[in-house]
C-alpha positions in Angstrom: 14.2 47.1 28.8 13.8 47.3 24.9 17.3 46.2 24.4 16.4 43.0 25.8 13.2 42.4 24.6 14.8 43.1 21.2 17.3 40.5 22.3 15.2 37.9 23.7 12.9 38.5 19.7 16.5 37.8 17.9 17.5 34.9 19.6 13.7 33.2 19.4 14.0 34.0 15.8 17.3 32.2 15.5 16.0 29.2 17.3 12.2 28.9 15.4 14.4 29.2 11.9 17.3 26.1 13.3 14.5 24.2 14.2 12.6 24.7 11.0 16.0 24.4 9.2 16.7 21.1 10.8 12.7 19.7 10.0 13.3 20.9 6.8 16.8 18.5 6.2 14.7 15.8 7.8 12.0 15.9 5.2 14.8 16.0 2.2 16.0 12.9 3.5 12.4 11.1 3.8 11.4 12.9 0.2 14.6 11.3 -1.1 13.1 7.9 -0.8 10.1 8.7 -2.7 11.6 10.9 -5.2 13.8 7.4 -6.1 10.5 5.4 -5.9 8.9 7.5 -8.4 11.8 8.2 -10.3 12.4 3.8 -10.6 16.3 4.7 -9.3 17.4 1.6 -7.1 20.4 3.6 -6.3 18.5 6.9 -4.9 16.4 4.5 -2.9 19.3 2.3 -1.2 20.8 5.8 -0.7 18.0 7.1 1.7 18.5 4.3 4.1 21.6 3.7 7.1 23.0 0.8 6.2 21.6 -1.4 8.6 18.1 -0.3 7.9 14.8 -2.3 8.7 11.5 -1.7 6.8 8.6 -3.5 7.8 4.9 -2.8 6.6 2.2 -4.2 9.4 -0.8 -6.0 7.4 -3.3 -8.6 8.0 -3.6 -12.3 7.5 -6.6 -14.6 8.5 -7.8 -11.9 10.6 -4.3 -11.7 12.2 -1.9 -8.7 12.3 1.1 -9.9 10.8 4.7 -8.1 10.1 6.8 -8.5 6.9 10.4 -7.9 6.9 11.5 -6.8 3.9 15.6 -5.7 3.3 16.4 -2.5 1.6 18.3 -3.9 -1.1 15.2 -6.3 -2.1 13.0 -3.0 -1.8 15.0 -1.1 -4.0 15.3 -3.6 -6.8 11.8 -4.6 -6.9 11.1 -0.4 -7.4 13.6 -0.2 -9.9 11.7 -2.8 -12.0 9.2 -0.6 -12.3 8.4 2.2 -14.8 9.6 5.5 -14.0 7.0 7.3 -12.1 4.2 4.4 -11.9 5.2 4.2 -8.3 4.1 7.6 -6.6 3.8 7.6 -3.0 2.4 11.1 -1.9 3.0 11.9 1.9 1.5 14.4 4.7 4.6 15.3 7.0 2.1 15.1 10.0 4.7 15.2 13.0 8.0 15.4 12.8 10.3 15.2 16.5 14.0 15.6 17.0 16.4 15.0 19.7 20.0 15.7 18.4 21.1 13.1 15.8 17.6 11.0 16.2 14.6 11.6 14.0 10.8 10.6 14.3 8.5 11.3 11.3 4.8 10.4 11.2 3.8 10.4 7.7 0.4 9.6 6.3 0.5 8.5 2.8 -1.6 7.9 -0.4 0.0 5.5 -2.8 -1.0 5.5 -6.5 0.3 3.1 -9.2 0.1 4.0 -12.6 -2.0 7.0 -11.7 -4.5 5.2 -10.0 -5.0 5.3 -6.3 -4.2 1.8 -4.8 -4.2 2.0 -1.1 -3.1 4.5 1.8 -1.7 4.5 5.3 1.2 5.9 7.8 4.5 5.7 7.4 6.4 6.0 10.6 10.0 6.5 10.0 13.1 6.7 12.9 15.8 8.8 11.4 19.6 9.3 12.6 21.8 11.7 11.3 24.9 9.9 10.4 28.3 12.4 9.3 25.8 15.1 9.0 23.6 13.4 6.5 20.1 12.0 7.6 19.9 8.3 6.9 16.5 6.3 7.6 17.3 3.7 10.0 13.4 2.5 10.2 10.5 2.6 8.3 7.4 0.9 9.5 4.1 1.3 7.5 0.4 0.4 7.5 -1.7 -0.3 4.3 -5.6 -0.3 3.7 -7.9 1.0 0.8 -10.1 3.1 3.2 -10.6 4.8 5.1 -8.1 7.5 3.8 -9.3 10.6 4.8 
């Protein structure tokens, strides 16, 4: 009996540190984005993303909830234009679910520029893990000054 209770604690073990290892390489992927962003590096940016990546933001217009499309490659350049570490996005890894090469993250976010707070929201992100490397296939986000808590 305590060979297989010693068992059954060794192989939870091995799973509970797999899964944390594989939320762990999920996160370096999404942190890779925002260390380019502060870091002005168009290259890092475009990097983080699959290649046939979408990143919308949801926002507001005339009362209306609109959606802007906006391509990775424009993202990245626009970042890059800026000074290194004006752009500093600082995210809560709230939930993060896998199932095999797919990836969810919910991530709510504070955004300062220049050191000053600007706005905040959620970024919700759908990863895929592409030759072993996690690639962000979609990021979606939401943007307001408050509340932020």
């Amino acid at each position: 009996m305590k060979a297989v209770l010693t068992t059954m604690f060794v192989l939870t073990h091995v799973f509970i540190c797999r899964a944390q290892a594989t939320e762990d390489s999920v996160k370096a992927a999404v942190n890779l984005l925002f260390e380019g962003m502060k870091n002005s590096d168009a290259v890092a940016i475009r990097n983080a993303f699959a290649d046939s990546a979408v990143l919308q933001s949801i926002g507001t217009r005339e009362g209306k909830t609109i959606i802007r499309d906006e391509s990775v490659k424009d993202f990245s350049a626009s970042i890059s234009k800026i000074a290194k570490g004006d752009a500093d996005e600082r995210i809560q890894f709230e939930t993060i679910k896998m199932d095999g090469p797919l990836a969810l993250v919910w991530a709510p976010y504070k955004f300062y520029y220049k050191g000053q707070f600007s706005h905040c929201g959620v970024d919700s992100f759908q990863l895929v893990r592409i030759n072993g490397i996690w690639k962000i296939q979609y990021l979606i986000d939401t943007r307001r000054k408050q509340p932020c808590e």
